[in-house]
KELUM-6215 format. One record per atom (N, C-alpha, C, O): residue number from 1; residue in three letters; atom name; x, y, z. Coordinates in nm, 2 decimals. Each point is the difference from the previous one (the first is absolute). Layout:
// residues N
<site resi="NUM" resn="ALA" name="CA" c1="X" c2="Y" c3="Z"/>
...
END
This chain:
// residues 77
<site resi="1" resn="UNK" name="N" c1="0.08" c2="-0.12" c3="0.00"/>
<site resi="1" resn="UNK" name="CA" c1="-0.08" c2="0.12" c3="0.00"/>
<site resi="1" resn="UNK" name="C" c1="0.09" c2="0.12" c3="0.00"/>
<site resi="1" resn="UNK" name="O" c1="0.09" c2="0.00" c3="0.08"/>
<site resi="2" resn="UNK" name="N" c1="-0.10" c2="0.11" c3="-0.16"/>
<site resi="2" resn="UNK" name="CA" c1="0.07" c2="0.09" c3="0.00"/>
<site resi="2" resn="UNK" name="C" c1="-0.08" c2="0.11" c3="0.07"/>
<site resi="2" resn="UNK" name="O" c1="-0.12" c2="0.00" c3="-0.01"/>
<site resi="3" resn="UNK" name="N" c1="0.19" c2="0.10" c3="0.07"/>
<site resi="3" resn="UNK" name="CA" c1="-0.06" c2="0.13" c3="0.11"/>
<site resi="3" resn="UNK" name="C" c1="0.09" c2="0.13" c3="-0.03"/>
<site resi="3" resn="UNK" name="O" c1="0.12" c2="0.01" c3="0.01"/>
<site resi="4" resn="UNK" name="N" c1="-0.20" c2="0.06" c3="-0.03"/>
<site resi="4" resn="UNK" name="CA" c1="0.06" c2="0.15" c3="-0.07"/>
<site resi="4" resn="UNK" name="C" c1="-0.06" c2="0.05" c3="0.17"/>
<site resi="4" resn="UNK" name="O" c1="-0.07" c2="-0.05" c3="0.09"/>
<site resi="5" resn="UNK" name="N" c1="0.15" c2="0.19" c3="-0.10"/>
<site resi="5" resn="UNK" name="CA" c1="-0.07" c2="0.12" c3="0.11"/>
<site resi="5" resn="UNK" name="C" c1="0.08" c2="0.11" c3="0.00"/>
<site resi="5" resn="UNK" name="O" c1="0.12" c2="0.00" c3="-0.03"/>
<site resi="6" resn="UNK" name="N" c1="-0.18" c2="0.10" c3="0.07"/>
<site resi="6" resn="UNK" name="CA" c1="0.04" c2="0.11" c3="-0.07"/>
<site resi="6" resn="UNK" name="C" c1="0.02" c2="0.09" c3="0.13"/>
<site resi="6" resn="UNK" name="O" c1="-0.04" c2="-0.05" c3="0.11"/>
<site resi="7" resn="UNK" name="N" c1="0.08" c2="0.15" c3="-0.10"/>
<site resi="7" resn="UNK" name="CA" c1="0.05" c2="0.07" c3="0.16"/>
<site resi="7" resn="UNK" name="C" c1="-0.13" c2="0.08" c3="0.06"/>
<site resi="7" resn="UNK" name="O" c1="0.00" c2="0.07" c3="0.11"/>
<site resi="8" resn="UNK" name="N" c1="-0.13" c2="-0.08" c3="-0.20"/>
<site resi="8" resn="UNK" name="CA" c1="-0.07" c2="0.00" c3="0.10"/>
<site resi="8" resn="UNK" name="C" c1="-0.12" c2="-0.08" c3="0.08"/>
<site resi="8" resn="UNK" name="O" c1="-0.11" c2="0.01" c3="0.04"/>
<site resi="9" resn="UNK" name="N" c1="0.21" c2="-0.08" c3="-0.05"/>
<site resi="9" resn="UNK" name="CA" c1="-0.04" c2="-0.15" c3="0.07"/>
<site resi="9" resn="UNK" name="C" c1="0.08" c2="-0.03" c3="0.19"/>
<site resi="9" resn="UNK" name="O" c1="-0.02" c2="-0.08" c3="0.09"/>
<site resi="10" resn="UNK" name="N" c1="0.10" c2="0.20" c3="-0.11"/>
<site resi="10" resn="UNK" name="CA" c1="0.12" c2="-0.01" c3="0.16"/>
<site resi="10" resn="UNK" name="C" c1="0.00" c2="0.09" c3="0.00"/>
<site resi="10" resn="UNK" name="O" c1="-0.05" c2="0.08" c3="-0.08"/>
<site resi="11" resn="UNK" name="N" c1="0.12" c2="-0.05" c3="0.21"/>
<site resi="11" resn="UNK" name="CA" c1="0.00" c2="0.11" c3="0.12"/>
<site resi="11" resn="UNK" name="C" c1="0.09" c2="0.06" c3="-0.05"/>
<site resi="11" resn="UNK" name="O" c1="0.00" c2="0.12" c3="0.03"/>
<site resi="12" resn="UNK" name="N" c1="0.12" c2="-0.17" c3="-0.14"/>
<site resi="12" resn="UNK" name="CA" c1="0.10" c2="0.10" c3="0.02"/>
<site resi="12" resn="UNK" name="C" c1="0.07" c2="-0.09" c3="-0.12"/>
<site resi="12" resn="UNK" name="O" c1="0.01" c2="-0.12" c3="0.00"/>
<site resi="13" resn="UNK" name="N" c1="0.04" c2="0.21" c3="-0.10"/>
<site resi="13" resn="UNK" name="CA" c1="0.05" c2="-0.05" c3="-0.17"/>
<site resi="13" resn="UNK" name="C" c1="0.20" c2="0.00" c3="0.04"/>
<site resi="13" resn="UNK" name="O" c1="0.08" c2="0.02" c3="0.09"/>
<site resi="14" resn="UNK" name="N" c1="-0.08" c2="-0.08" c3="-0.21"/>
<site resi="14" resn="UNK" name="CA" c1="0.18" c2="0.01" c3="0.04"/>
<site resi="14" resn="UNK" name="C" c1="0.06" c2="0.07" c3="0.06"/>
<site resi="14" resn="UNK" name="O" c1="-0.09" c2="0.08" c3="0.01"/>
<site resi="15" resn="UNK" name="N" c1="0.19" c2="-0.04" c3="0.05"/>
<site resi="15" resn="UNK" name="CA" c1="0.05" c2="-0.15" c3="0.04"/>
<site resi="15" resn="UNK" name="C" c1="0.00" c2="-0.07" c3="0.12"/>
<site resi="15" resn="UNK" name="O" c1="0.08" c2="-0.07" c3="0.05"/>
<site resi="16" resn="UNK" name="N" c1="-0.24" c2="0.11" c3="-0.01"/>
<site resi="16" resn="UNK" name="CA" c1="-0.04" c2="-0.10" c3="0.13"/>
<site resi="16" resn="UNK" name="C" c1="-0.03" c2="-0.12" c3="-0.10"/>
<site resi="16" resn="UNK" name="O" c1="-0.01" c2="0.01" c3="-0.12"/>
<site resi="17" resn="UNK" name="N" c1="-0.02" c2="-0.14" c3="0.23"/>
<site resi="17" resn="UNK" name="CA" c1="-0.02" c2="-0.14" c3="-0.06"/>
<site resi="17" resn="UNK" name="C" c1="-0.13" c2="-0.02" c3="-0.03"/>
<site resi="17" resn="UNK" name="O" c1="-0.02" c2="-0.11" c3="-0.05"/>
<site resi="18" resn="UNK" name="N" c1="-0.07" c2="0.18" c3="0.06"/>
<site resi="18" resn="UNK" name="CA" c1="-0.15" c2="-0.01" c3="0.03"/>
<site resi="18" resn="UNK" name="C" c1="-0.04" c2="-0.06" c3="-0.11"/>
<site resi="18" resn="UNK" name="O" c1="-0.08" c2="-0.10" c3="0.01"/>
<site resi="19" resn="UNK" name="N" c1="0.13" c2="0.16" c3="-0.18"/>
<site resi="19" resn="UNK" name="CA" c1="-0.09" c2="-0.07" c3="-0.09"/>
<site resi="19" resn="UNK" name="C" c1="0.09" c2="-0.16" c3="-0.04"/>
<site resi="19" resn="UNK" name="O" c1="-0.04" c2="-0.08" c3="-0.09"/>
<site resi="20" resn="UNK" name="N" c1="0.15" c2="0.07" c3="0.15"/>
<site resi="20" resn="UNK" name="CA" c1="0.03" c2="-0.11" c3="-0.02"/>
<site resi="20" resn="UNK" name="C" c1="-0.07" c2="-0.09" c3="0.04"/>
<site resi="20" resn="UNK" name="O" c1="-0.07" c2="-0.09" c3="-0.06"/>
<site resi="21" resn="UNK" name="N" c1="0.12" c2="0.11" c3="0.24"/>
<site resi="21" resn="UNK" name="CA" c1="-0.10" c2="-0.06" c3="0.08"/>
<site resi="21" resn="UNK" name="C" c1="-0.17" c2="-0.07" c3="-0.05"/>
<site resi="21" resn="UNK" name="O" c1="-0.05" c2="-0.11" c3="0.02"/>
<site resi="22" resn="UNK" name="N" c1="0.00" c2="0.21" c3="-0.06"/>
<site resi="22" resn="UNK" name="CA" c1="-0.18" c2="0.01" c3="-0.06"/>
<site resi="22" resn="UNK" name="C" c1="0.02" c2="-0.11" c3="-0.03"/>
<site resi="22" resn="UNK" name="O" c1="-0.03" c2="-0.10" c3="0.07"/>
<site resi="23" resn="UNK" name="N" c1="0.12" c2="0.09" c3="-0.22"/>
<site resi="23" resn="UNK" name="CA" c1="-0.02" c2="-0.09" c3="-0.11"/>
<site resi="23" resn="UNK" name="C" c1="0.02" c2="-0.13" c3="0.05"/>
<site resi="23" resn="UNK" name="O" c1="-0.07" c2="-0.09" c3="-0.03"/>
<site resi="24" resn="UNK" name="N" c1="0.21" c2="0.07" c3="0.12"/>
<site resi="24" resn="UNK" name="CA" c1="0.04" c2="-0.15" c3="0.05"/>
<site resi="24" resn="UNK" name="C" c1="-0.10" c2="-0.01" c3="0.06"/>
<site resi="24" resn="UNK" name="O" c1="-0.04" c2="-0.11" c3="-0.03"/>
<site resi="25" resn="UNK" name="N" c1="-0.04" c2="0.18" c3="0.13"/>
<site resi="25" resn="UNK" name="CA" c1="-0.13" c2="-0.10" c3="0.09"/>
<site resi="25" resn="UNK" name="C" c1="-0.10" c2="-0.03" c3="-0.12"/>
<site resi="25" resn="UNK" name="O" c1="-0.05" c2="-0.11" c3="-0.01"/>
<site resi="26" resn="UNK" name="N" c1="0.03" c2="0.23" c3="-0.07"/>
<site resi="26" resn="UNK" name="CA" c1="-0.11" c2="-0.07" c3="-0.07"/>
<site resi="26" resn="UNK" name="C" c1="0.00" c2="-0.10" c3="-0.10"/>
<site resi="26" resn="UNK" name="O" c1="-0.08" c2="-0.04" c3="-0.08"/>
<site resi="27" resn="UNK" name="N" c1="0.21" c2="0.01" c3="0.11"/>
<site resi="27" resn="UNK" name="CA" c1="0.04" c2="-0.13" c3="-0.11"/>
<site resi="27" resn="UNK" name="C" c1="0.04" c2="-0.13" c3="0.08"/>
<site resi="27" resn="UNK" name="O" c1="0.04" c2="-0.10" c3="-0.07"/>
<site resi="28" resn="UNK" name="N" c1="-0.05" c2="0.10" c3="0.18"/>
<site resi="28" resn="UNK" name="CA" c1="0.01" c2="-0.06" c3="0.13"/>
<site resi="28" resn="UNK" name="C" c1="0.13" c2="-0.06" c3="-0.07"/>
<site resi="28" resn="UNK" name="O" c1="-0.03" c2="-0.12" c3="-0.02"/>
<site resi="29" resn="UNK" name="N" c1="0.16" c2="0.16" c3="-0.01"/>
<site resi="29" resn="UNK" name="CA" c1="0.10" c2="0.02" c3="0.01"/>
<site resi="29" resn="UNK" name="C" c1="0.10" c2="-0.02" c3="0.08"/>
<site resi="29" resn="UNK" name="O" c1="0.02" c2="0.11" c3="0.04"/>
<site resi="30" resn="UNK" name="N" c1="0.12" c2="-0.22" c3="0.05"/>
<site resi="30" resn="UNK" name="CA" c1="0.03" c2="0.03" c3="0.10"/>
<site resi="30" resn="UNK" name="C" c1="0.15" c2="0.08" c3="-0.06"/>
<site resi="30" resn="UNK" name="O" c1="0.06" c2="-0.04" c3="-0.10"/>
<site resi="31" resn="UNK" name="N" c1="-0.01" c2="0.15" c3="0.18"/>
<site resi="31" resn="UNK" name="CA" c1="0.09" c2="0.10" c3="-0.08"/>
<site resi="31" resn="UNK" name="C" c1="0.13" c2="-0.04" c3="-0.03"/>
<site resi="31" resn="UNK" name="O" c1="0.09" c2="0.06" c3="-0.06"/>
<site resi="32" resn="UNK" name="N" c1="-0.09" c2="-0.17" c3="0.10"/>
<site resi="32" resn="UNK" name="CA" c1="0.18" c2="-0.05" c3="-0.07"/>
<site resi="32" resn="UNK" name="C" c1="-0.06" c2="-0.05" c3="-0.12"/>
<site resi="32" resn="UNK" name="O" c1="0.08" c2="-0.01" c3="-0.09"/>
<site resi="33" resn="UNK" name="N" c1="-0.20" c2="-0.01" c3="0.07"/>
<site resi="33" resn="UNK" name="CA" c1="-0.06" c2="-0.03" c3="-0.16"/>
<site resi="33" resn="UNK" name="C" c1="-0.03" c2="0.13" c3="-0.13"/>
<site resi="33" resn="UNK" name="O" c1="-0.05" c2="-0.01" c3="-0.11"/>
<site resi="34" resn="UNK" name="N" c1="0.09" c2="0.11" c3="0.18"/>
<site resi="34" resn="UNK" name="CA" c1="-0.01" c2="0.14" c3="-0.05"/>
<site resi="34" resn="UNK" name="C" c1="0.12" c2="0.07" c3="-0.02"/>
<site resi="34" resn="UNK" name="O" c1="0.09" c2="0.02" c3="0.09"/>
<site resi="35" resn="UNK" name="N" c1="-0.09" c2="0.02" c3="-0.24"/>
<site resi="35" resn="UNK" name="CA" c1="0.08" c2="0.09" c3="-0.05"/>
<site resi="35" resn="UNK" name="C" c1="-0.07" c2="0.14" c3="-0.06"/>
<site resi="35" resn="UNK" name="O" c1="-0.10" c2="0.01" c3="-0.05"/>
<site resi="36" resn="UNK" name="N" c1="0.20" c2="0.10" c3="0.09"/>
<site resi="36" resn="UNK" name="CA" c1="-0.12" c2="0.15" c3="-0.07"/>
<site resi="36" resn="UNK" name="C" c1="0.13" c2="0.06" c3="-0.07"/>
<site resi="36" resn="UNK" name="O" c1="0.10" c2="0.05" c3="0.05"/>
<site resi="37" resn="UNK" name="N" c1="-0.14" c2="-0.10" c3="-0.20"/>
<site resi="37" resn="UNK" name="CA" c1="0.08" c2="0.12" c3="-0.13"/>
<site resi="37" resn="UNK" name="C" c1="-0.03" c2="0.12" c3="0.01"/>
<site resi="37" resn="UNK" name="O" c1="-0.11" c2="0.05" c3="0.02"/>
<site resi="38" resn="UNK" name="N" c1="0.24" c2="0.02" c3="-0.05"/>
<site resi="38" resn="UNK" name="CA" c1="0.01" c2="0.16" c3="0.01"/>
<site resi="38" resn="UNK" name="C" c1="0.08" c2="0.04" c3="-0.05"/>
<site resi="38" resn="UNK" name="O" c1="0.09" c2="-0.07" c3="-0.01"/>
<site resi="39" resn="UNK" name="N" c1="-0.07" c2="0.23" c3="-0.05"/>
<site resi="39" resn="UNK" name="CA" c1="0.11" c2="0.06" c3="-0.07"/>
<site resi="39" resn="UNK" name="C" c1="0.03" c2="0.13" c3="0.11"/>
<site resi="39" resn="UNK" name="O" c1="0.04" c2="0.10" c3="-0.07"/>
<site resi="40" resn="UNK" name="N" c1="-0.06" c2="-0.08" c3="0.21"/>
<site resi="40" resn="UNK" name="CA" c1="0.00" c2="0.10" c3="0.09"/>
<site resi="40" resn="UNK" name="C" c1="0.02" c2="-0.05" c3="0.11"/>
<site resi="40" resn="UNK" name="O" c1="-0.02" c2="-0.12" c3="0.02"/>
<site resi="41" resn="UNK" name="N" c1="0.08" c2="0.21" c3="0.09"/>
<site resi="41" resn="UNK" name="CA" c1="0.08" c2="0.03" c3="0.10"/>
<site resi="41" resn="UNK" name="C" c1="-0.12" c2="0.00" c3="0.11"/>
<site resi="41" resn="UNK" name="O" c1="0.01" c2="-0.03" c3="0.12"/>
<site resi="42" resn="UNK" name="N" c1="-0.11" c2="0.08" c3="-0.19"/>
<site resi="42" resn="UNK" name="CA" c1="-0.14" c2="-0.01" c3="0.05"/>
<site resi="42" resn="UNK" name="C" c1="-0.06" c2="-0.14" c3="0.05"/>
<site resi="42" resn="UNK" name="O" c1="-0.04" c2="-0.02" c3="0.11"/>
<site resi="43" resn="UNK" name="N" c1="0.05" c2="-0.07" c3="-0.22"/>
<site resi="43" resn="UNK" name="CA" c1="-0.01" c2="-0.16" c3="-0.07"/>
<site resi="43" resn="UNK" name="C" c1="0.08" c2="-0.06" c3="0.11"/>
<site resi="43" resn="UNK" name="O" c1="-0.05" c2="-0.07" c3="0.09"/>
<site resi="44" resn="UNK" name="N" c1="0.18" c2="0.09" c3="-0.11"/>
<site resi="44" resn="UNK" name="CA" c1="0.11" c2="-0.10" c3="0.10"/>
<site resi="44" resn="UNK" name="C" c1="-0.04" c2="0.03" c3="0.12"/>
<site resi="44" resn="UNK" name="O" c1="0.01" c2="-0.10" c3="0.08"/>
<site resi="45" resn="UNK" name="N" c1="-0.06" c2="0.24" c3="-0.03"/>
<site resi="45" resn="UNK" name="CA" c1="-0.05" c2="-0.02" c3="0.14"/>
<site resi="45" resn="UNK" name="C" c1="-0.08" c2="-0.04" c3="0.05"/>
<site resi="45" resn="UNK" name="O" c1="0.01" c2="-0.07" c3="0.10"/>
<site resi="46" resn="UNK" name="N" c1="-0.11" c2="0.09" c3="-0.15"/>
<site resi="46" resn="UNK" name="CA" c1="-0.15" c2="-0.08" c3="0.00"/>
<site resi="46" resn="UNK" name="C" c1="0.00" c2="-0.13" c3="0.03"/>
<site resi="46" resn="UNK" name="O" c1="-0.06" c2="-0.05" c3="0.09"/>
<site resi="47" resn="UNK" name="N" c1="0.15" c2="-0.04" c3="-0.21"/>
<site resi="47" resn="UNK" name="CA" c1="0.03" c2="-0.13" c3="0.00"/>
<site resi="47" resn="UNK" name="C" c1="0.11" c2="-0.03" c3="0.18"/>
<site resi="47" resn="UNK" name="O" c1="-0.03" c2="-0.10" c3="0.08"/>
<site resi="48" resn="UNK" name="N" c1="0.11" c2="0.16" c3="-0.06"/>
<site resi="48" resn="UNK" name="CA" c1="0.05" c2="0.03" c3="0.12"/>
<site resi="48" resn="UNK" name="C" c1="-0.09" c2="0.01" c3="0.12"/>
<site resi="48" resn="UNK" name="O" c1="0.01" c2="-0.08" c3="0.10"/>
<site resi="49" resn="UNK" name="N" c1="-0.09" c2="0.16" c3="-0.11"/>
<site resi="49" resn="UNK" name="CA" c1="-0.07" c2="0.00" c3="0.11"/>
<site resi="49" resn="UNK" name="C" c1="-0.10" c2="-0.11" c3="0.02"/>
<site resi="49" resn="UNK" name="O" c1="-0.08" c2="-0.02" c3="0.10"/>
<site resi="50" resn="UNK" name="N" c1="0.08" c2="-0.07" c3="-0.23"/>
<site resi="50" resn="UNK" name="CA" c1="-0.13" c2="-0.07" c3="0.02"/>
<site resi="50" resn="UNK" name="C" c1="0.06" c2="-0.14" c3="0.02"/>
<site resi="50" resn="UNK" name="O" c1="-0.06" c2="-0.10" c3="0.03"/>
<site resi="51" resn="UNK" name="N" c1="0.18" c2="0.11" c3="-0.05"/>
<site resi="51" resn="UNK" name="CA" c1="0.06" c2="-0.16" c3="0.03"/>
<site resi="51" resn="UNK" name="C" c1="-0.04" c2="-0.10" c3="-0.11"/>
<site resi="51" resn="UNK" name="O" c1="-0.07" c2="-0.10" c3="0.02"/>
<site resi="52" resn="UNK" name="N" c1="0.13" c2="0.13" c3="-0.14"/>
<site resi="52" resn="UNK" name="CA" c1="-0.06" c2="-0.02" c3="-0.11"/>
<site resi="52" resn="UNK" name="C" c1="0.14" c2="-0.03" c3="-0.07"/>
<site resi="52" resn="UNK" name="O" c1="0.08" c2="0.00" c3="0.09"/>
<site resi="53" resn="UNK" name="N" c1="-0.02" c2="-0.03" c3="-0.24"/>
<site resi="53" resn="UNK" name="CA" c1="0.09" c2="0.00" c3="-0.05"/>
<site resi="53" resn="UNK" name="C" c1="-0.02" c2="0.12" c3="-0.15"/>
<site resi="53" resn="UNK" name="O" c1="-0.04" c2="-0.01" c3="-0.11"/>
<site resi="54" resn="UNK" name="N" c1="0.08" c2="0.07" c3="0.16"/>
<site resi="54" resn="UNK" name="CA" c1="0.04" c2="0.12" c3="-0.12"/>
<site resi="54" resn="UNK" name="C" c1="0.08" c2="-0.05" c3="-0.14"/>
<site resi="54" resn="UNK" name="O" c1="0.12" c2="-0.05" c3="0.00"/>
<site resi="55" resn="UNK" name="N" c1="-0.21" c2="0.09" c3="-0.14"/>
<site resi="55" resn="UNK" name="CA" c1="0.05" c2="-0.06" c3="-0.09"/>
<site resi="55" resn="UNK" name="C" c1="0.03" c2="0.17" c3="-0.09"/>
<site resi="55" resn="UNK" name="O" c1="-0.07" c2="0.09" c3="-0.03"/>
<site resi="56" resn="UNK" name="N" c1="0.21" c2="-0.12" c3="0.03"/>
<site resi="56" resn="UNK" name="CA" c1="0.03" c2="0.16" c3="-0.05"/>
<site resi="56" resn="UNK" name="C" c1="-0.06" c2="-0.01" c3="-0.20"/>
<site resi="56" resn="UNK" name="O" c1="0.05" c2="-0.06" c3="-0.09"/>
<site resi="57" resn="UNK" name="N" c1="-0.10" c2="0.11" c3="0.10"/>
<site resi="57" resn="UNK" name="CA" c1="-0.04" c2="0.05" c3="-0.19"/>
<site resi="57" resn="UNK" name="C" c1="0.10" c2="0.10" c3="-0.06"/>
<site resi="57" resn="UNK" name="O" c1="-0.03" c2="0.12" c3="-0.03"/>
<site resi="58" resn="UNK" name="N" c1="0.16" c2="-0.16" c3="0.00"/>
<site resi="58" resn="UNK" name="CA" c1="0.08" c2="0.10" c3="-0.07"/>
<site resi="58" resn="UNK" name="C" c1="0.09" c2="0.06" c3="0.12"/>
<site resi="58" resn="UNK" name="O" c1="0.07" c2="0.09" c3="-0.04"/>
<site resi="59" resn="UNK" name="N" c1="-0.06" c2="-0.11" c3="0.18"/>
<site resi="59" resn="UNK" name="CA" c1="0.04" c2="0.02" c3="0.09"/>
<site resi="59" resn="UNK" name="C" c1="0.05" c2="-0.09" c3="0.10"/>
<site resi="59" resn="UNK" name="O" c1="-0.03" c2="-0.12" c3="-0.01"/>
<site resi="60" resn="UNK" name="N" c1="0.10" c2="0.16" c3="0.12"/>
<site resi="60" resn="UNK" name="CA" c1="0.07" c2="-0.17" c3="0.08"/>
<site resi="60" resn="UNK" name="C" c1="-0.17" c2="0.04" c3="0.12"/>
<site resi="60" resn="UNK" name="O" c1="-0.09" c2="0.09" c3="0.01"/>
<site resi="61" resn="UNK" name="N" c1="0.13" c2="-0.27" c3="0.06"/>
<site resi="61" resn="UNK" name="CA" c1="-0.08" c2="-0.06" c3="0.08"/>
<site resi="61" resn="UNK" name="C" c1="0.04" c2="-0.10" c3="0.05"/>
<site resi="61" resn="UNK" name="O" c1="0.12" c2="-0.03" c3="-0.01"/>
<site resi="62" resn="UNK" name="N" c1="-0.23" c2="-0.05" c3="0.07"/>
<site resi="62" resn="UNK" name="CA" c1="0.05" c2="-0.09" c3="0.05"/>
<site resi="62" resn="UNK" name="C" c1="0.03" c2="-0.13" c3="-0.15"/>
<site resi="62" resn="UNK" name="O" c1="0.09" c2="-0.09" c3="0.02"/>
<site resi="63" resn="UNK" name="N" c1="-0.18" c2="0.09" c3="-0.13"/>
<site resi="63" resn="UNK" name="CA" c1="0.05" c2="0.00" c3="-0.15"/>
<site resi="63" resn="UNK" name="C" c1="-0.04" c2="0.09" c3="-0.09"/>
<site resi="63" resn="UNK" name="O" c1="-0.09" c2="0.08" c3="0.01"/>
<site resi="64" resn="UNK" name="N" c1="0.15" c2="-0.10" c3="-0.09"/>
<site resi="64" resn="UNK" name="CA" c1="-0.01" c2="0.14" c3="-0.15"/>
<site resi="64" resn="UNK" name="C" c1="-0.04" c2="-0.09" c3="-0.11"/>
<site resi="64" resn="UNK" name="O" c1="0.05" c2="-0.11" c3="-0.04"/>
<site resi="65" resn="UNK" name="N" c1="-0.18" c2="0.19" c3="-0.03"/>
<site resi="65" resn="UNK" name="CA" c1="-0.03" c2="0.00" c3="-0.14"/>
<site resi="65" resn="UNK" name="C" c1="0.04" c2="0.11" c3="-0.09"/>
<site resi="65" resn="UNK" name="O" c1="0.01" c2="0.12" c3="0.03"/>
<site resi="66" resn="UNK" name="N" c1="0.02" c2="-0.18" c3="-0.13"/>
<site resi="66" resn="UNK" name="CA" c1="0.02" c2="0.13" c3="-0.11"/>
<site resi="66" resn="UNK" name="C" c1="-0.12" c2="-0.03" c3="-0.08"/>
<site resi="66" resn="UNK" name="O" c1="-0.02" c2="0.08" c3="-0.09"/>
<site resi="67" resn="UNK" name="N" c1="-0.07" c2="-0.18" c3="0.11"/>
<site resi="67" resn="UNK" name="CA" c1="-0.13" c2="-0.01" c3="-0.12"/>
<site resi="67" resn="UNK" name="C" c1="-0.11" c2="-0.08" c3="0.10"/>
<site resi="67" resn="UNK" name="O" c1="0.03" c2="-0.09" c3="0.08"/>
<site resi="68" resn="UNK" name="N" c1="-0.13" c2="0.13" c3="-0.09"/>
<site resi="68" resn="UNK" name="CA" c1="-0.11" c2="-0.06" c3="0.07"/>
<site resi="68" resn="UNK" name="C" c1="-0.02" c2="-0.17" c3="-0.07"/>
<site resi="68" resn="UNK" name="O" c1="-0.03" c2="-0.11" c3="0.07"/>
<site resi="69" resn="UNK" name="N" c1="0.05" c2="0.12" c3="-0.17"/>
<site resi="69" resn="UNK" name="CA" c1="0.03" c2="-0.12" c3="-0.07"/>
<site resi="69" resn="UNK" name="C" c1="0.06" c2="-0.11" c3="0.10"/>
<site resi="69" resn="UNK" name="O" c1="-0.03" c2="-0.12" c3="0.01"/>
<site resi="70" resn="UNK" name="N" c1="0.15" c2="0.21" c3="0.04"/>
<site resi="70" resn="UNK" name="CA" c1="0.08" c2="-0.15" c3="0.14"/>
<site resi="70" resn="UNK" name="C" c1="-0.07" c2="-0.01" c3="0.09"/>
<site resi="70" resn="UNK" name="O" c1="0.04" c2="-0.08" c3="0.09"/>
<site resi="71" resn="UNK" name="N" c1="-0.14" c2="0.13" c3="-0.06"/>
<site resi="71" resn="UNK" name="CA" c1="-0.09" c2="-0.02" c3="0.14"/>
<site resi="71" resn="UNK" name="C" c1="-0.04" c2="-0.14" c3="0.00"/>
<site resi="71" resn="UNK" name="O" c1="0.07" c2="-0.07" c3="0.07"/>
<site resi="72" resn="UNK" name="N" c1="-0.18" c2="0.01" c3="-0.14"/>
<site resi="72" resn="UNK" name="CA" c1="-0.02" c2="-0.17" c3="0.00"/>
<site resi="72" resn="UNK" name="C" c1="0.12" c2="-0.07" c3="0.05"/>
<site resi="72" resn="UNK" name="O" c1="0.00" c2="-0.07" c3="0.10"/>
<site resi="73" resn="UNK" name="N" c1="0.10" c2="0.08" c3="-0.18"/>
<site resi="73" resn="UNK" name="CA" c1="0.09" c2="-0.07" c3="0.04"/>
<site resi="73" resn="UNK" name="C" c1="0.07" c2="0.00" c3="0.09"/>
<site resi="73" resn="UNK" name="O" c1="0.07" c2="-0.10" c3="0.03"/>
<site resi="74" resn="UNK" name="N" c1="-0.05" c2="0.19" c3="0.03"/>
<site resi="74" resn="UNK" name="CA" c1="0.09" c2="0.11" c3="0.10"/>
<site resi="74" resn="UNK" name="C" c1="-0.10" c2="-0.11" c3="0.15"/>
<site resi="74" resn="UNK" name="O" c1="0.06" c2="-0.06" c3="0.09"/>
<site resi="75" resn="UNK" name="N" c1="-0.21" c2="0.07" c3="-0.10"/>
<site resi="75" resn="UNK" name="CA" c1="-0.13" c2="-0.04" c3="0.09"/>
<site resi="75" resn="UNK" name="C" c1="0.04" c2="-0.16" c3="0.02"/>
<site resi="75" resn="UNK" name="O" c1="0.06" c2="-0.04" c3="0.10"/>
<site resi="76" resn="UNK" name="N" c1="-0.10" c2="-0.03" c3="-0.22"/>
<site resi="76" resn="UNK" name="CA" c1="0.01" c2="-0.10" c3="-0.02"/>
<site resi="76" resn="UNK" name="C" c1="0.11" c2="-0.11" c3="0.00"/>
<site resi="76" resn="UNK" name="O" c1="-0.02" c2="-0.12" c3="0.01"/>
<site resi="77" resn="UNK" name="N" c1="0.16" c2="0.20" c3="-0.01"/>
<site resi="77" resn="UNK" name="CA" c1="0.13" c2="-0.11" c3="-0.03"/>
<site resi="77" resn="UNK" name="C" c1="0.05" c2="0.03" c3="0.14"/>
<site resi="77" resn="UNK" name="O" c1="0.11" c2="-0.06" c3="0.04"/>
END
């Protein structure tokens, strides 16, 4: 099942964890099963505060994409 949400859905938008947070409960998610792509300092924190693994988009993290394209595999391997 896939779950979108948008920041006004929480109390407070990047780079608090709130809309991360949202989406993992409502995906009943446990968070070492969660990664949040981002190309901002905004993004890495967010992912930081939420205890999450930060996937840098063109930027370092805890891994880096240069193409959304490596995400599947990046998930999956």
């Amino acid at each position: 099942m896939d779950h979108a949400a948008g920041v006004d859905l929480v109390a407070q938008g990047k780079p608090a964890p709130d809309l991360i947070e949202h989406v993992r409960l409502a995906a009943a998610v446990p968070r070492e099963a969660v990664c949040f792509v981002g190309d901002s300092e905004y993004d890495a924190r967010a992912a930081r505060a939420a205890g999450v693994v930060f996937v840098g988009f063109r930027r370092s993290g805890d891994w880096r994409i240069e193409s959304l394209r490596e995400l599947p595999e990046l998930i999956d391997g």
